[in-house]
C-alpha positions as a Markdown table, in Angstrom:
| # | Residue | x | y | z |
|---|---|---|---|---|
| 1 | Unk | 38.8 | -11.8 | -30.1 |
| 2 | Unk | 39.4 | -9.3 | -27.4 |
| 3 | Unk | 35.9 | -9.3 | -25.7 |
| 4 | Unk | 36.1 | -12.9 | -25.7 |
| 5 | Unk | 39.0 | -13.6 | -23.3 |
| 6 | Unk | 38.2 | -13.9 | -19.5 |
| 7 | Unk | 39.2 | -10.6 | -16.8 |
| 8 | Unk | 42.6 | -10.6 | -15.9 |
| 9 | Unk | 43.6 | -12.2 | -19.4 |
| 10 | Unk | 47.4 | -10.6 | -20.5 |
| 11 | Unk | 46.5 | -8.3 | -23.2 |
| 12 | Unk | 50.2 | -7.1 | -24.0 |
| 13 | Unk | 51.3 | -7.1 | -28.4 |
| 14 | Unk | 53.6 | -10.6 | -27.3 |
| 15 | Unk | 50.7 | -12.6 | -25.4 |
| 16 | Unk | 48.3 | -11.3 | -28.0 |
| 17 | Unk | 50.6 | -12.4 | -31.4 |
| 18 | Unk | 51.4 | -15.4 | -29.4 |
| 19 | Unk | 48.2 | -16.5 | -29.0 |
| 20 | Unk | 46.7 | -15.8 | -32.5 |
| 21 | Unk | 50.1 | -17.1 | -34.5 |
| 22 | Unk | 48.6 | -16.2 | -37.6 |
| 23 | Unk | 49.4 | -11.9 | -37.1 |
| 24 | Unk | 52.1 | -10.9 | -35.8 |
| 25 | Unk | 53.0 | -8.2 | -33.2 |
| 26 | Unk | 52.9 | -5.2 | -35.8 |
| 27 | Unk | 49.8 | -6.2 | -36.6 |
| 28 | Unk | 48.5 | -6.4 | -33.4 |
| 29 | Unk | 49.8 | -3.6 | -32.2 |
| 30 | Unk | 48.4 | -1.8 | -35.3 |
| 31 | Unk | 44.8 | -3.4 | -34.5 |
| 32 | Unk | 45.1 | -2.1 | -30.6 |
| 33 | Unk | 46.2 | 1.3 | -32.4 |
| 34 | Unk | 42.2 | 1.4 | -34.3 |
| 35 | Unk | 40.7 | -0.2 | -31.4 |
| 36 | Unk | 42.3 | 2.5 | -29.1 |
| 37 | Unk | 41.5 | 5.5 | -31.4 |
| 38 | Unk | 37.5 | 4.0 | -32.3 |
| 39 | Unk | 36.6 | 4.4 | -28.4 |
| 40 | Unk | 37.3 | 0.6 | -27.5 |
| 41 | Unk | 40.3 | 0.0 | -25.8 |
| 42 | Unk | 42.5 | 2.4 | -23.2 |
| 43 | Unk | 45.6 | 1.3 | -21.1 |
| 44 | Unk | 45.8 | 2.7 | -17.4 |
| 45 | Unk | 48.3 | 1.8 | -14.7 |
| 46 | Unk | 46.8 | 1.2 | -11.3 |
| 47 | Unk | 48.6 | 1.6 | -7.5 |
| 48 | Unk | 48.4 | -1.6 | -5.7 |
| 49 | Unk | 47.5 | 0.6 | -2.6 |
| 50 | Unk | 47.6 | 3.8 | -1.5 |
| 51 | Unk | 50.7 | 3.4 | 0.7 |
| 52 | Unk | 52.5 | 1.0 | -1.8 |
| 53 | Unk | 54.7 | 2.1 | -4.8 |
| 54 | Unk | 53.5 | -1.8 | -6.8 |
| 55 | Unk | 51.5 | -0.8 | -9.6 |
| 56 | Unk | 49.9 | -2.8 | -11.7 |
| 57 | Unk | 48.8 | -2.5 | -15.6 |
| 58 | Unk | 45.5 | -2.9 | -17.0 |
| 59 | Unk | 43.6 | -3.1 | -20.5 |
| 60 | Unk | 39.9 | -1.6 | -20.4 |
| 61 | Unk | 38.0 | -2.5 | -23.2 |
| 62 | Unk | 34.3 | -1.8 | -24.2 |
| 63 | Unk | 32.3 | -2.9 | -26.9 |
| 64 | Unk | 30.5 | 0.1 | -27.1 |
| 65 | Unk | 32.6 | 2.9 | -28.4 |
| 66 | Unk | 33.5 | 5.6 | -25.9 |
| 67 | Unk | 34.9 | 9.6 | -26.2 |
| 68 | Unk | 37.3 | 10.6 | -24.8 |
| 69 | Unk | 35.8 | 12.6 | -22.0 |
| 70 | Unk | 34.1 | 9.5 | -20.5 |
| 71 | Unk | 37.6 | 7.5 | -20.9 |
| 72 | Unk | 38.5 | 10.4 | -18.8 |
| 73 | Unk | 35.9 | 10.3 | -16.5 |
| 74 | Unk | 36.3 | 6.4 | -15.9 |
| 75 | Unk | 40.1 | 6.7 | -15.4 |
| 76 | Unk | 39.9 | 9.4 | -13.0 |
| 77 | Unk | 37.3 | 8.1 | -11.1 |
| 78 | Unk | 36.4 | 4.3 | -11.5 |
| 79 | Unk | 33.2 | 4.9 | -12.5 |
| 80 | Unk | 31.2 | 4.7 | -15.5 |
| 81 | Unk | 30.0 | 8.9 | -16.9 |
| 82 | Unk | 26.4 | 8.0 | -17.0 |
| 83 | Unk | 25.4 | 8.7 | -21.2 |
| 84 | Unk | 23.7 | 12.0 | -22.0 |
| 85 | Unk | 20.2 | 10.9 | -23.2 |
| 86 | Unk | 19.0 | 12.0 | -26.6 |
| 87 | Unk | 16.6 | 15.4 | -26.4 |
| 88 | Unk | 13.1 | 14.1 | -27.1 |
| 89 | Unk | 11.1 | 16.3 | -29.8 |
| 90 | Unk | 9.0 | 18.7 | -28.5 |
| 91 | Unk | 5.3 | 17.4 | -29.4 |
| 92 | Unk | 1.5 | 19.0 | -28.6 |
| 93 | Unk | 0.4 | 15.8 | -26.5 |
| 94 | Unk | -0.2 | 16.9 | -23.3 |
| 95 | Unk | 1.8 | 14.6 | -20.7 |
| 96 | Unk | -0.7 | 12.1 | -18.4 |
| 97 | Unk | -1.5 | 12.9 | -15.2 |
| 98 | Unk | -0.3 | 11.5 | -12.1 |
| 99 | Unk | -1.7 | 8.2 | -10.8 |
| 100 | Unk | -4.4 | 8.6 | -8.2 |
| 101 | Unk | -2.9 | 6.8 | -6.1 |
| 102 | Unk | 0.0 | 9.1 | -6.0 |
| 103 | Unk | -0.8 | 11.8 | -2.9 |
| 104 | Unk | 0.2 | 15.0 | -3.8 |
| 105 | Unk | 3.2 | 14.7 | -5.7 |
| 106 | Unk | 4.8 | 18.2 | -6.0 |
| 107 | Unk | 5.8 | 17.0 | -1.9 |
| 108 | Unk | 8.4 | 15.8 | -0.9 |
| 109 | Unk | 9.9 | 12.2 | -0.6 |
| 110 | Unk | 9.3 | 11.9 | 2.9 |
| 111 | Unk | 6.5 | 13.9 | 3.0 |
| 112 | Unk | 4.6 | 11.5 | 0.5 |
| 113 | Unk | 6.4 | 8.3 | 2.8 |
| 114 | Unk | 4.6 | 9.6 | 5.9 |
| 115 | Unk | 1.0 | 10.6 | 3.7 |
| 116 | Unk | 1.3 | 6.9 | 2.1 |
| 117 | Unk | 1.6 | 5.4 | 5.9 |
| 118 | Unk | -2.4 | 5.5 | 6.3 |
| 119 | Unk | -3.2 | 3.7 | 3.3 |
| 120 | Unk | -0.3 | 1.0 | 4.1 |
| 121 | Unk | -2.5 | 0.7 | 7.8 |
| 122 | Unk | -5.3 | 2.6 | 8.6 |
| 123 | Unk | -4.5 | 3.0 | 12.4 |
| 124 | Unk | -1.3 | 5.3 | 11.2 |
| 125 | Unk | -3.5 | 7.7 | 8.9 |
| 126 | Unk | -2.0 | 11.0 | 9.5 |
| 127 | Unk | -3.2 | 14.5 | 8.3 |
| 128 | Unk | -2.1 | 16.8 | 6.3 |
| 129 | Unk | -0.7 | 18.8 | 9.4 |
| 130 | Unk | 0.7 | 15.7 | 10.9 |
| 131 | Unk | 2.8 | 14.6 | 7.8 |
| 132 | Unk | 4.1 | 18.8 | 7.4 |
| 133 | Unk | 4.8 | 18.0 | 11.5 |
| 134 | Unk | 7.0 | 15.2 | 10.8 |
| 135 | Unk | 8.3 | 15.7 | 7.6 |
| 136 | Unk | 12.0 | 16.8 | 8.9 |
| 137 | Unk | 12.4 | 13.2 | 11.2 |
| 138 | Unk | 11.0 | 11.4 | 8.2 |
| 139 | Unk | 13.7 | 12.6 | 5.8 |
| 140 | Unk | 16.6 | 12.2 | 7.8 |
| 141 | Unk | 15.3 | 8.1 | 7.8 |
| 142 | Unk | 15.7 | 8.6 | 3.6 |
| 143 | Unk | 19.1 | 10.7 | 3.8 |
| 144 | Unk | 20.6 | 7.8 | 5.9 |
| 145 | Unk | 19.6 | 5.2 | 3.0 |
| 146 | Unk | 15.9 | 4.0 | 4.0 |
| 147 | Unk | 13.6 | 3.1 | 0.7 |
| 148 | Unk | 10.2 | 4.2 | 1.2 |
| 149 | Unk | 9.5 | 0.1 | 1.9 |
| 150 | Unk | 11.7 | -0.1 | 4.7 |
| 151 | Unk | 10.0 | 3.3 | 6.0 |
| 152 | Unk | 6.8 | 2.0 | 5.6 |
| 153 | Unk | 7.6 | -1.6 | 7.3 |
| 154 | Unk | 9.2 | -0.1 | 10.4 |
| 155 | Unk | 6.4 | 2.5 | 11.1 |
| 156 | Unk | 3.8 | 0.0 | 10.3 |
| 157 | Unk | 5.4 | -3.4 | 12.1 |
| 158 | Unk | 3.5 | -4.6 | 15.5 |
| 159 | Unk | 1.1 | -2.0 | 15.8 |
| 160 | Unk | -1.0 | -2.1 | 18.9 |
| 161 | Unk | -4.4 | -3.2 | 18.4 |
| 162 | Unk | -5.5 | 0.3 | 18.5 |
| 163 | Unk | -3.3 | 3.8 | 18.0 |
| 164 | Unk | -5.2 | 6.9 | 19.7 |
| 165 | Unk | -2.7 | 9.4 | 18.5 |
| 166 | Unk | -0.8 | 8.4 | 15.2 |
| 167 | Unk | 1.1 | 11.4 | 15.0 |
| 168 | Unk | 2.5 | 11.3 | 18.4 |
| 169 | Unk | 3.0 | 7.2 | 18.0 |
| 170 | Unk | 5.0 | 7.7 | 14.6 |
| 171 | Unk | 7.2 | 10.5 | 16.2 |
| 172 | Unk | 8.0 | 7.9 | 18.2 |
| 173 | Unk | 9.1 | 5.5 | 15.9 |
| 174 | Unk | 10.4 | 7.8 | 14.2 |
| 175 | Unk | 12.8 | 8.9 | 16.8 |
| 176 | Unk | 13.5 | 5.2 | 18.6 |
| 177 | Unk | 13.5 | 3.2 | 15.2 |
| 178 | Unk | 16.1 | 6.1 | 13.3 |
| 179 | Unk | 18.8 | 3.9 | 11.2 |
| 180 | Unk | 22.5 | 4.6 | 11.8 |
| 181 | Unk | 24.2 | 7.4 | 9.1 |
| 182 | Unk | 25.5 | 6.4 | 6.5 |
| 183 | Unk | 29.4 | 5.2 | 6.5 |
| 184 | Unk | 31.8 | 7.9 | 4.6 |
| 185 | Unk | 32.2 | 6.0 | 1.6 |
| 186 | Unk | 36.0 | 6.2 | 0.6 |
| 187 | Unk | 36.9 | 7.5 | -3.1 |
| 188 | Unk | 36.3 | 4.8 | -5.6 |
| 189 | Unk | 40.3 | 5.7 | -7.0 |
| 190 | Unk | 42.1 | 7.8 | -4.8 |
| 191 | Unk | 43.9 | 11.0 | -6.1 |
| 192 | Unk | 47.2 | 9.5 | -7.7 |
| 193 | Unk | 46.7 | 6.1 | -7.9 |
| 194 | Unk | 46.0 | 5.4 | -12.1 |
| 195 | Unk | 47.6 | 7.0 | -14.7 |
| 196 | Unk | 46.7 | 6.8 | -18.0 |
| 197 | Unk | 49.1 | 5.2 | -20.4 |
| 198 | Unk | 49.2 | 5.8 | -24.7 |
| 199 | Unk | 48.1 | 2.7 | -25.9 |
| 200 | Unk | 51.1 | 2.4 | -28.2 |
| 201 | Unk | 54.1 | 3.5 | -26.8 |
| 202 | Unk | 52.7 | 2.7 | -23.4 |
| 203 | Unk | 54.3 | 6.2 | -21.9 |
| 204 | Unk | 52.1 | 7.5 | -19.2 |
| 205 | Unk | 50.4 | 10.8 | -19.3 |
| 206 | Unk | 47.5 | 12.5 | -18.6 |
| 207 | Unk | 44.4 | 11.4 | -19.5 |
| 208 | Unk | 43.5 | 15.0 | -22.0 |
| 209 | Unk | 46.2 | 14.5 | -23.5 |
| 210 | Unk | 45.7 | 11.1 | -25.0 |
| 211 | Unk | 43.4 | 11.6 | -27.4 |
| 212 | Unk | 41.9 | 8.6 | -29.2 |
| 213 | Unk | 44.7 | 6.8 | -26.6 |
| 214 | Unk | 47.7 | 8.1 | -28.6 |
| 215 | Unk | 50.2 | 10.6 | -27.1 |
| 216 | Unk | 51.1 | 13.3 | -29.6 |
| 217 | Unk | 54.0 | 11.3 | -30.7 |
| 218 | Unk | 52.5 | 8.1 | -32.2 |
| 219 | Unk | 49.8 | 10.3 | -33.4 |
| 220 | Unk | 52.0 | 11.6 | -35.9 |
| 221 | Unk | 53.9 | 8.6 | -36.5 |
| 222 | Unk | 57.2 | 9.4 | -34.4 |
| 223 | Unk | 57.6 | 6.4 | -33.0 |
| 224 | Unk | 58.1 | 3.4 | -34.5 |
| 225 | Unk | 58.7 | 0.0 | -32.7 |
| 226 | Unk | 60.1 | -1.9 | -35.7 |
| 227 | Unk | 63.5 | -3.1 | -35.5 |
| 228 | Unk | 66.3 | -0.3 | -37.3 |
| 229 | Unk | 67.4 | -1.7 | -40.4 |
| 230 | Unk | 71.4 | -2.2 | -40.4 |
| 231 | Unk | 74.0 | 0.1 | -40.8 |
| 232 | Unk | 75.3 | 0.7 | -44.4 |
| 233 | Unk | 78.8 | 0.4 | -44.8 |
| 234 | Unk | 81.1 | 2.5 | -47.4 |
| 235 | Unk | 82.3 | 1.2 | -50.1 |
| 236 | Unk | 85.9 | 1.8 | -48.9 |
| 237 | Unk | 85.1 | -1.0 | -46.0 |
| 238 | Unk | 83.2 | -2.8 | -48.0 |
| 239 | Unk | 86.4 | -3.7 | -50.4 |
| 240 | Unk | 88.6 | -3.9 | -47.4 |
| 241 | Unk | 86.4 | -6.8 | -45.9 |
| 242 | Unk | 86.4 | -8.4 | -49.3 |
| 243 | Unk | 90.0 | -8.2 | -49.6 |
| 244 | Unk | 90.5 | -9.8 | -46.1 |
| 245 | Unk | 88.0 | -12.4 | -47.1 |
| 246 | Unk | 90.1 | -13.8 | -50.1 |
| 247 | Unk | 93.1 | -13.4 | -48.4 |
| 248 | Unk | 91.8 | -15.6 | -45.8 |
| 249 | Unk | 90.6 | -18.0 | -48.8 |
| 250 | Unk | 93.5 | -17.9 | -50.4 |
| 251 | Unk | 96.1 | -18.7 | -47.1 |
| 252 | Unk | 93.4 | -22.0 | -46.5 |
| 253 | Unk | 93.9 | -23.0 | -49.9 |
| 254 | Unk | 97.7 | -23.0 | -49.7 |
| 255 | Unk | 97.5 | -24.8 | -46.2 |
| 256 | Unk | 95.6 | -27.5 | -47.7 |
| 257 | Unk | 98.4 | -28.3 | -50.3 |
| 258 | Unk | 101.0 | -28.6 | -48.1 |
């Protein structure tokens, strides 16, 4: 039912018993419980803004179970932890080799850029010498966020009809044609701005120490959102209420006859 409703859908017990009548809020608290412990479900508050003191709660759910150390990871930082990939069996097949058309691939990226420039145009074929020449210009283009396409496009665009000197033409280019840097991207969640929450009791805490979701407390069953059940009363009150109830019965009765 969960992975059905829309983003932004209120996934409190009340809106979630209300909208499936047939359990009620014990029970779905209890199924948010198992969802929370499996890896499915975690609940994190979020500040509105950095300078603001709003904050605003949110459900995160998965399909696909998660530990606790990426929950961690994703509420700390916004991002998904990238999953570790299984280890492959050692076997006696020897790997392929590289494609042919695939110049010398123990270089560098921008080394192999400016070596793949002649084949891309034959006026900008540059030598071995030439591509070790301007190697540091070319990788500064792929620090600031070029792809090797974009490279190859902007040393290759409106060529002259003939280049006498490729090296000293693509220094050029590579100097005039040099993309801005990069913008300093800002934290995807800024220090201080989400706090993890225990799925039950909704009590915020840090992320480590929720495991499964569940603070220590509703781990071991200490807290229990059911309603108290009433107050016994001694048997002493219990006659004296009894006693004051006939009384009462019996001074109606004798108003009634008179």
């Amino acid at each position: 039912m969960i992975d059905r409703f829309p983003e932004g859908a209120a996934m409190d017990v009340k809106s979630l018993a209300a909208f499936n009548p047939l359990y009620g809020q014990q029970a779905v608290r209890t199924a948010l419980n198992n969802l929370s412990t499996a890896g499915h479900l975690r609940r994190v508050r979020e500040r509105v803004g950095a300078d603001r003191s709003q904050w605003v709660f949110r459900t995160y759910f998965s399909r696909t179970p998660r530990g606790d150390a990426w929950w961690n990871h994703f509420i700390a930082t916004g991002e998904a932890l990238a999953e570790e990939r299984p280890a492959e069996r050692s076997t006696d097949v020897q790997p392929p080799p590289p494609p042919a058309d695939d110049p010398e691939p123990h270089h560098s990226p921008a080394h192999r850029a400016l070596a793949g420039l002649g084949r891309a145009d034959h006026r900008l074929a540059l030598s071995a010498a030439d591509c070790a020449a301007l190697e540091p210009l070319a990788a500064e283009w792929l620090a600031r966020g070029a792809t090797a396409e974009l490279f190859r496009t902007a040393m290759t665009a409106g060529l002259p009809p003939e280049v006498h000197s490729p090296a000293a033409f693509t220094r050029r280019r590579l100097v005039d044609k040099l993309p801005p840097a990069r913008p300093v991207q800002p934290d995807a969640v800024p220090p201080g701005t989400r706090l993890a929450e225990c799925t039950d009791c909704r009590v915020p805490a840090r992320p480590p120490a929720l495991l499964g979701g569940l603070c220590r407390a509703c781990r071991a069953g200490g807290r229990s959102f059911a309603p108290p059940p009433p107050a016994r009363l001694p048997a002493t009150a219990v006659r004296r209420h009894a006693a004051r109830a006939r009384a009462a019965l019996k001074t109606g009765q004798n108003s009634c006859r008179s």
